[in-house]
mmCIF file of the N, C-alpha and C atoms, coordinates in Angstrom:
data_MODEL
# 
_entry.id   MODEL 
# 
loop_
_atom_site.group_PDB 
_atom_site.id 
_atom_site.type_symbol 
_atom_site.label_atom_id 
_atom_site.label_alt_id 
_atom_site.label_comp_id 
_atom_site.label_asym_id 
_atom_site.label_entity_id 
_atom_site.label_seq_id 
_atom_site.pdbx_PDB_ins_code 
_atom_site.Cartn_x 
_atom_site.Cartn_y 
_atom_site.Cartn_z 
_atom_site.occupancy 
_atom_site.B_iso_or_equiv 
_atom_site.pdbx_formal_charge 
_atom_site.auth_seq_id 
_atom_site.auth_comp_id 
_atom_site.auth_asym_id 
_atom_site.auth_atom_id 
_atom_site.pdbx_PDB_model_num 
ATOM 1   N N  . UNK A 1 1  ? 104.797 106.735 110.433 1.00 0.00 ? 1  UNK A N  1 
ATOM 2   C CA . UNK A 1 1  ? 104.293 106.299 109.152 1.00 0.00 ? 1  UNK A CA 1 
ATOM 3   C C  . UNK A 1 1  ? 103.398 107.403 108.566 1.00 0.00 ? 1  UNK A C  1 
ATOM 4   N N  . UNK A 1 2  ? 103.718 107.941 107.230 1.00 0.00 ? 2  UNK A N  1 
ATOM 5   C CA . UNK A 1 2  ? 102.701 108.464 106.863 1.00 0.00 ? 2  UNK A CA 1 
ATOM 6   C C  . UNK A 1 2  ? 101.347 108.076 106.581 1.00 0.00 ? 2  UNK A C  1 
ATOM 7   N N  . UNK A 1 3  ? 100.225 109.178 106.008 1.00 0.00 ? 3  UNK A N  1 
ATOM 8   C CA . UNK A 1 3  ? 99.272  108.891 105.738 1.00 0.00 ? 3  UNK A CA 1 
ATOM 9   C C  . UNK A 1 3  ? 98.775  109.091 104.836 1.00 0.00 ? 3  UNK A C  1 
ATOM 10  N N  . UNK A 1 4  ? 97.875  108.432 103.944 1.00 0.00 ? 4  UNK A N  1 
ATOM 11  C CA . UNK A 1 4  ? 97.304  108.691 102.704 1.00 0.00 ? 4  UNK A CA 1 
ATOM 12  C C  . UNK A 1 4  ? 95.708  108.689 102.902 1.00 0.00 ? 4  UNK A C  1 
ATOM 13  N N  . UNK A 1 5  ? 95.432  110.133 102.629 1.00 0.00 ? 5  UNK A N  1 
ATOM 14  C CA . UNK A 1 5  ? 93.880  110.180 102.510 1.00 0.00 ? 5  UNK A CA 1 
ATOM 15  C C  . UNK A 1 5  ? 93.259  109.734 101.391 1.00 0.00 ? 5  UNK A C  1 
ATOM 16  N N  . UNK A 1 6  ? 92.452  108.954 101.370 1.00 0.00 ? 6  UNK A N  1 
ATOM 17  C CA . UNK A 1 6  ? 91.619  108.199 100.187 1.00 0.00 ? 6  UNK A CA 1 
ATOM 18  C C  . UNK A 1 6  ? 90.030  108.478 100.645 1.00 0.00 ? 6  UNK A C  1 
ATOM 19  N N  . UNK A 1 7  ? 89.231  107.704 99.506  1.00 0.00 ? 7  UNK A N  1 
ATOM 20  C CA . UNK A 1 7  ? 87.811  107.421 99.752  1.00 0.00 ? 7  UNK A CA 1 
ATOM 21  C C  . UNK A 1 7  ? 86.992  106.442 99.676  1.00 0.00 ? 7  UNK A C  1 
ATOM 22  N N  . UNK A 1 8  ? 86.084  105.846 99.690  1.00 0.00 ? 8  UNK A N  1 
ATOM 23  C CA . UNK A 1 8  ? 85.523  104.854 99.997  1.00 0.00 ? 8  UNK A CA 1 
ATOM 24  C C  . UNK A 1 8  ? 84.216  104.825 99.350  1.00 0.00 ? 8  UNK A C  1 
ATOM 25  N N  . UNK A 1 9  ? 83.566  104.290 98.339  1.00 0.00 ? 9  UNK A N  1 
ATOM 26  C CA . UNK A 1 9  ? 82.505  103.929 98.580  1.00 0.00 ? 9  UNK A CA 1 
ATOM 27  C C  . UNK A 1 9  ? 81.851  102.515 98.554  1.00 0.00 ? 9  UNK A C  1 
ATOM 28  N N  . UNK A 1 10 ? 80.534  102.623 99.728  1.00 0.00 ? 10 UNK A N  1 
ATOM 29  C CA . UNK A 1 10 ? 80.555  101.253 100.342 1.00 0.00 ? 10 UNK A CA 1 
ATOM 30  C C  . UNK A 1 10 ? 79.059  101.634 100.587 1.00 0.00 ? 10 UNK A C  1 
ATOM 31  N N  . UNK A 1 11 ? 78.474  100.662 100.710 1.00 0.00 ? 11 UNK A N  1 
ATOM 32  C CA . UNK A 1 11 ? 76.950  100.197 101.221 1.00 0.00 ? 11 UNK A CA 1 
ATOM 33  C C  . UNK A 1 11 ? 76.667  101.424 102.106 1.00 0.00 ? 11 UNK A C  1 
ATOM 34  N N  . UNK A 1 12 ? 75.497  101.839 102.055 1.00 0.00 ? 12 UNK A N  1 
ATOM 35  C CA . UNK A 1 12 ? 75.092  103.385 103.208 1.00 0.00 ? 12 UNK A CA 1 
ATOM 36  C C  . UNK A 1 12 ? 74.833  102.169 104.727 1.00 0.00 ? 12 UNK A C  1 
ATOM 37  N N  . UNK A 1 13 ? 73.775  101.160 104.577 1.00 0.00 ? 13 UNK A N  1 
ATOM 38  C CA . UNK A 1 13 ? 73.458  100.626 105.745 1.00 0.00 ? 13 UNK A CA 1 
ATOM 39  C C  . UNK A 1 13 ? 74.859  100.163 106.684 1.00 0.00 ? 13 UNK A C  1 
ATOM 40  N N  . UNK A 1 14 ? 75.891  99.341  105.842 1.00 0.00 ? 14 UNK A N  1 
ATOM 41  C CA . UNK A 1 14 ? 77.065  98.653  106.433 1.00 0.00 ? 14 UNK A CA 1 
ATOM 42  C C  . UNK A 1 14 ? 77.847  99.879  106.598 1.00 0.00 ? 14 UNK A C  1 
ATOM 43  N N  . UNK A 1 15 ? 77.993  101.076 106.205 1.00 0.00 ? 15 UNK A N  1 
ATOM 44  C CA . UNK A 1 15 ? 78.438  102.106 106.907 1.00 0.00 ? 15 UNK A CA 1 
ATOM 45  C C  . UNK A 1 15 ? 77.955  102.600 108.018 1.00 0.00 ? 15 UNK A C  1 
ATOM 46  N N  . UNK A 1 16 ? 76.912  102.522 108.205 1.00 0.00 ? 16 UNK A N  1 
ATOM 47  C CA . UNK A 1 16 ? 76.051  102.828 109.586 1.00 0.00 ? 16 UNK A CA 1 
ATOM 48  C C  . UNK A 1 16 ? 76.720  102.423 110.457 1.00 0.00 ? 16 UNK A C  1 
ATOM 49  N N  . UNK A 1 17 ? 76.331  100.775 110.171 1.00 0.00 ? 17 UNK A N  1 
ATOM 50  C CA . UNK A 1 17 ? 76.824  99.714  111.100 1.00 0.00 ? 17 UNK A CA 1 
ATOM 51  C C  . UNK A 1 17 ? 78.167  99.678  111.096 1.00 0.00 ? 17 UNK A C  1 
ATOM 52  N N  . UNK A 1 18 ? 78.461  100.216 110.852 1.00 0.00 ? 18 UNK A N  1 
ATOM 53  C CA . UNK A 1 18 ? 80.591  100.428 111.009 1.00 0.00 ? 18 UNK A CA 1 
ATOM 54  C C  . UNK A 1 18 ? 80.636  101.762 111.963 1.00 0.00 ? 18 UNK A C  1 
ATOM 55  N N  . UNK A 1 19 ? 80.152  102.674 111.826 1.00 0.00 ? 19 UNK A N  1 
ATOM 56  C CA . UNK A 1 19 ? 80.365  103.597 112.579 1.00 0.00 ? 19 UNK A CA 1 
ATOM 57  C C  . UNK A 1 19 ? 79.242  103.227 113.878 1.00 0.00 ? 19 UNK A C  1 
ATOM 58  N N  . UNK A 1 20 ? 78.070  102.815 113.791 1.00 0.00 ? 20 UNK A N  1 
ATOM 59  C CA . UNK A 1 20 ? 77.743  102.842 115.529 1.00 0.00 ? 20 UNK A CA 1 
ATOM 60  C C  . UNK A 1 20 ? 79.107  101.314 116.140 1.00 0.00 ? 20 UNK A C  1 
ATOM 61  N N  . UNK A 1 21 ? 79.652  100.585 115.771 1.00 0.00 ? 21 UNK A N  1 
ATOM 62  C CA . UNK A 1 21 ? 80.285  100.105 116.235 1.00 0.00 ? 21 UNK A CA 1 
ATOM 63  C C  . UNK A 1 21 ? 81.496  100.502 116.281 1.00 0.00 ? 21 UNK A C  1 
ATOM 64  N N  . UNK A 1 22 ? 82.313  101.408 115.845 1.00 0.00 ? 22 UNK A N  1 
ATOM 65  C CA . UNK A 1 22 ? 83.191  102.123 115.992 1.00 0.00 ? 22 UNK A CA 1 
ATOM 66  C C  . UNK A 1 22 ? 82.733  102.956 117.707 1.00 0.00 ? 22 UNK A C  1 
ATOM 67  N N  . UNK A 1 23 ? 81.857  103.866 117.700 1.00 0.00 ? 23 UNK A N  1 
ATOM 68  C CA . UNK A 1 23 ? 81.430  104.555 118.592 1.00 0.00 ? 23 UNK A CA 1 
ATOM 69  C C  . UNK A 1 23 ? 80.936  103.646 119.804 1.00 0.00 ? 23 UNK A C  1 
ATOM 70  N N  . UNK A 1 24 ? 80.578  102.818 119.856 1.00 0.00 ? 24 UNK A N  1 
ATOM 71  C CA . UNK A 1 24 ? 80.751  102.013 120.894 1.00 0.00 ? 24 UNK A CA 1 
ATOM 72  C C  . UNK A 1 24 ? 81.760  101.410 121.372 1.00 0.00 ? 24 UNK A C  1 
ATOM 73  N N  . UNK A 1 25 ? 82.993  101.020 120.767 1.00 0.00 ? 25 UNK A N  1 
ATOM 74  C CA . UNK A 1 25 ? 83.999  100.441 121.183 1.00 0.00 ? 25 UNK A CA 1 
ATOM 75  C C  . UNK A 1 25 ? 84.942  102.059 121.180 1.00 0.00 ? 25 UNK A C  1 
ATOM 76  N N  . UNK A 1 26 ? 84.450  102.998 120.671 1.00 0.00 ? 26 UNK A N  1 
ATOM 77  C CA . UNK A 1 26 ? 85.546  104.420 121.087 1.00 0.00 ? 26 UNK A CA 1 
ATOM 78  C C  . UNK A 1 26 ? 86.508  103.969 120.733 1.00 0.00 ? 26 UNK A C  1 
ATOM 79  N N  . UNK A 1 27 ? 86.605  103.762 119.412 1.00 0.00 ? 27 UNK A N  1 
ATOM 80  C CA . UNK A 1 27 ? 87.279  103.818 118.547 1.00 0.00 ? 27 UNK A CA 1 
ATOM 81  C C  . UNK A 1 27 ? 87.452  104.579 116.883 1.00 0.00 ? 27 UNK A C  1 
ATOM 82  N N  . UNK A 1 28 ? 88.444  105.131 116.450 1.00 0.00 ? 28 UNK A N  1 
ATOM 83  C CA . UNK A 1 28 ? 88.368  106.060 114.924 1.00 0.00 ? 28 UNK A CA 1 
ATOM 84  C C  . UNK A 1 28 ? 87.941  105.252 114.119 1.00 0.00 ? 28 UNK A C  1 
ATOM 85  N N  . UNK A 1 29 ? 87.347  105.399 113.141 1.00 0.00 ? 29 UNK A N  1 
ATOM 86  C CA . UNK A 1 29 ? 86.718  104.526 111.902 1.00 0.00 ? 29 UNK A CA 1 
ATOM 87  C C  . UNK A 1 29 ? 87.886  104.067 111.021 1.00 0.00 ? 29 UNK A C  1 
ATOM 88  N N  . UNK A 1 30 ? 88.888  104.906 111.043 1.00 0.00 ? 30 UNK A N  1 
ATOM 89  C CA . UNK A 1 30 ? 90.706  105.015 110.389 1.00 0.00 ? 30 UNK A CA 1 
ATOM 90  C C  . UNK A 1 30 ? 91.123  104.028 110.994 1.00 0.00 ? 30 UNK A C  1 
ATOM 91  N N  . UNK A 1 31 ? 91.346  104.134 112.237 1.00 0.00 ? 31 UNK A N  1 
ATOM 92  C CA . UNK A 1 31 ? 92.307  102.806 112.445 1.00 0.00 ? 31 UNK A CA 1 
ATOM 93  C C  . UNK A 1 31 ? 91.703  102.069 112.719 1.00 0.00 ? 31 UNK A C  1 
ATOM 94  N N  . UNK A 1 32 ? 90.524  101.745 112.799 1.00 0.00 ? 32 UNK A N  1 
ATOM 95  C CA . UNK A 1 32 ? 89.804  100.333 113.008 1.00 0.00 ? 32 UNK A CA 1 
ATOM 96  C C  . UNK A 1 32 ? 90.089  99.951  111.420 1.00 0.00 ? 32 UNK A C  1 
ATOM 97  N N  . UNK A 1 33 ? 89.414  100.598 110.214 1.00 0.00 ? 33 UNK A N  1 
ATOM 98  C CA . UNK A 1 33 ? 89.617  99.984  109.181 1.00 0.00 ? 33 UNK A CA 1 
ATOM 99  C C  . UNK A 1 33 ? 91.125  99.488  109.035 1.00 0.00 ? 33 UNK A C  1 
ATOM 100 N N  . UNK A 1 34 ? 92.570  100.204 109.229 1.00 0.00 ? 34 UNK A N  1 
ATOM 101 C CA . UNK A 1 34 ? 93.877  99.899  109.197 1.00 0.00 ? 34 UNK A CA 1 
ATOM 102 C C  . UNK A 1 34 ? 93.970  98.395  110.103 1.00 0.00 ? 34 UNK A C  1 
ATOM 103 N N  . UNK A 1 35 ? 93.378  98.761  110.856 1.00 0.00 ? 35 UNK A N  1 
ATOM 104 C CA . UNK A 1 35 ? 93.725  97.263  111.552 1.00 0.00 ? 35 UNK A CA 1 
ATOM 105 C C  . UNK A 1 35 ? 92.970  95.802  111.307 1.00 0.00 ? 35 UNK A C  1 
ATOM 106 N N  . UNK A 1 36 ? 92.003  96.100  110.407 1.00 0.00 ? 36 UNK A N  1 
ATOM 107 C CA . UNK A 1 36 ? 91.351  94.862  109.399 1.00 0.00 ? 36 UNK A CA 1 
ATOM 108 C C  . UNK A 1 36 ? 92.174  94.578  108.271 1.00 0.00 ? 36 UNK A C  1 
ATOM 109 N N  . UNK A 1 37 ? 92.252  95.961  107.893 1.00 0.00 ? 37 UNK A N  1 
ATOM 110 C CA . UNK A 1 37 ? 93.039  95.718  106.557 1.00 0.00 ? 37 UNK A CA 1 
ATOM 111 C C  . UNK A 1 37 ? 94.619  95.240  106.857 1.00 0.00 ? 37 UNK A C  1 
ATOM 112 N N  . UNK A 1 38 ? 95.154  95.031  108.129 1.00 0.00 ? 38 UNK A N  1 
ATOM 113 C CA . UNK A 1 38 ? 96.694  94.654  108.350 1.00 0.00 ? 38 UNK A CA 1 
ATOM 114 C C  . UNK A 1 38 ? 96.029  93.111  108.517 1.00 0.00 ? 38 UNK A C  1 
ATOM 115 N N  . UNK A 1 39 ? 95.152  93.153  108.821 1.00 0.00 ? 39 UNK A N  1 
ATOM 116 C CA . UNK A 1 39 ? 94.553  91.314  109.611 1.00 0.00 ? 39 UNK A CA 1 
ATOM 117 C C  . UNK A 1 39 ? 94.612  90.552  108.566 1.00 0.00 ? 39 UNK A C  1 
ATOM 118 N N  . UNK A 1 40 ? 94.055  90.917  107.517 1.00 0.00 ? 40 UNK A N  1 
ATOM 119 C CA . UNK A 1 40 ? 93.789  90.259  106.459 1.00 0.00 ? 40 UNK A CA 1 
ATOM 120 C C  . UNK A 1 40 ? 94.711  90.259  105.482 1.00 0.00 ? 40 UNK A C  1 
ATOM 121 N N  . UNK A 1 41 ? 95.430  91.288  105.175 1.00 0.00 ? 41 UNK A N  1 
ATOM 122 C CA . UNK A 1 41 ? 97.290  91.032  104.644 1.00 0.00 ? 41 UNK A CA 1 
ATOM 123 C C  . UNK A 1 41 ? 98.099  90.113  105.240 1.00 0.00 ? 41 UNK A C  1 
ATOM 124 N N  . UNK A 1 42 ? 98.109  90.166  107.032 1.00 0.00 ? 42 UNK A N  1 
ATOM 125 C CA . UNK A 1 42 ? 99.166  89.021  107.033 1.00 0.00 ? 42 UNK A CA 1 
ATOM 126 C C  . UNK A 1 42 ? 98.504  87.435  106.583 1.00 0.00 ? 42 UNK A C  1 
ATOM 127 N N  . UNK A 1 43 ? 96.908  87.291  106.736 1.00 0.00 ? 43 UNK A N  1 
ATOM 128 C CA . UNK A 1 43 ? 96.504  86.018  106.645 1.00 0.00 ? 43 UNK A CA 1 
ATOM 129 C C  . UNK A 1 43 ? 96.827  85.565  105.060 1.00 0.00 ? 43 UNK A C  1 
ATOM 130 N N  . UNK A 1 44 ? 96.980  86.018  104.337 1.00 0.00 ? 44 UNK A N  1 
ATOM 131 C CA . UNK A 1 44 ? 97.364  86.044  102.685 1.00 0.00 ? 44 UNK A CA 1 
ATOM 132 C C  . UNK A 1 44 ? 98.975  85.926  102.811 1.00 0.00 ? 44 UNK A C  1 
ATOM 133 N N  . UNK A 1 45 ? 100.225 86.612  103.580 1.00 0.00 ? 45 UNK A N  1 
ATOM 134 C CA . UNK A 1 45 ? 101.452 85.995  103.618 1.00 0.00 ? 45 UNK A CA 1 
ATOM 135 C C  . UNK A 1 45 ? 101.734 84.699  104.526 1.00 0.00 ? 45 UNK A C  1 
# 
């Protein structure tokens, strides 16, 4: 699958808190977001 680089802007604090929880679970900030954003597409079909 390709990829499309985009950007984001979002809250500075809830970015924090997205990345120390990314880094604790050792996980990319990319596919953690891809895999919310697939969670919440199928709950809408």
């Amino acid at each position: 699958m390709a990829k499309k680089k985009t950007s984001l802007v979002i809250d500075e604090d809830l970015w924090q808190e997205v990345k120390i929880h990314c880094i604790k679970e050792r996980r990319d900030i990319s596919e953690w977001m891809e895999e919310i954003i697939r969670k919440e597409l199928k709950k809408k079909n």
